[in-house]
N, C-alpha and C positions, 0 to 999 in steps of 0.2 A: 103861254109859250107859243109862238110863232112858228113857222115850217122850216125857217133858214137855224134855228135857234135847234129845235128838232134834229137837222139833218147832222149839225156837227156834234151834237151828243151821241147819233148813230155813229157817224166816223171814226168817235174814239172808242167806241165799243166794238169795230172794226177792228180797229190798231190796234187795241186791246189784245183782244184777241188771237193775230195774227201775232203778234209778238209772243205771247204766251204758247203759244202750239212749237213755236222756234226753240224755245226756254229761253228766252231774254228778259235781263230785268231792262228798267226803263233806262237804267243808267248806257248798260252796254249799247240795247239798241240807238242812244242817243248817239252814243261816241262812234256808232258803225254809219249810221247817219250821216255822221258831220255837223247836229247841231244840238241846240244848248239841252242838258236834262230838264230844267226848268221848262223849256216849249215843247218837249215832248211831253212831259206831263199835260203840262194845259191842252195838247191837243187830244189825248187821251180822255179828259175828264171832259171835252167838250167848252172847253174857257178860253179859246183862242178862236175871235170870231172873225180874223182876217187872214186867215189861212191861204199862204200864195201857193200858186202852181210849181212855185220853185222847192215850195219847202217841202212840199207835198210830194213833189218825186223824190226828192232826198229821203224820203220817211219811208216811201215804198219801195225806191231802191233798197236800202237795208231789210226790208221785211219783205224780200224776194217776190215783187210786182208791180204792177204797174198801177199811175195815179191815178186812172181809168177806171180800173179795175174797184180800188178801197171805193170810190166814189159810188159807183154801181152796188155795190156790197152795201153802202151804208142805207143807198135810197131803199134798198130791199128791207133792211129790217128797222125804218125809219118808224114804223107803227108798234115797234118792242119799248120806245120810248114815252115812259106816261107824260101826262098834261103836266105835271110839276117837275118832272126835269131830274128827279132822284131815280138814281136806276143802283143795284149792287153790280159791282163788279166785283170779278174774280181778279185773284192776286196768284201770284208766285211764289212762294216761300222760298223764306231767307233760304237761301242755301239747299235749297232743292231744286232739282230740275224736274219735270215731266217723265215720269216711266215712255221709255221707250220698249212693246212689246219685244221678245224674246224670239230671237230669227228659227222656224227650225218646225 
């Protein structure tokens, strides 16, 4: 696996992530986006290796930041990624949201 190949498996584990802290599934975060649920997935899983700077602000617009920013995040944890490219990711459950602690 190559460095560029690398970086966009970090990306999606970026998006991932940031979407998940929000409580979005892929679907919504797509539709707040502006684009397709199919390309958010592939860019999540790291399967979209022509990722434009247009879509890419689209994705972090909705995920409250900038394209700067997920890019820098992902070269960070670019080395959480092994040599073959399988990583677990965390999910969302149907129909649950993230506990939000208790104000007080």
């Amino acid at each position: 696996m190559n460095a560029l190949e690398k970086l966009h498996l970090a990306l999606g584990l970026v998006v991932t992530a940031r979407r998940l802290d929000l409580g979005l599934s892929q679907d919504a975060a797509a539709l707040k986006a502006g684009v397709e649920r199919l390309y958010f997935g592939k860019l999540e899983r790291g399967q979209n290796g022509m990722v434009t700077l247009a879509m890419l602000s689209k994705v972090a617009g909705a995920l409250g930041t900038l394209p700067e920013v997920l890019i820098a995040e992902a070269r960070e944890r670019v080395d959480e990624v092994p040599d073959d490219g399988v990583l677990e990711r965390p999910t969302l459950k149907a129909g649950r949201r993230p506990r939000k602690k208790p104000e007080g």
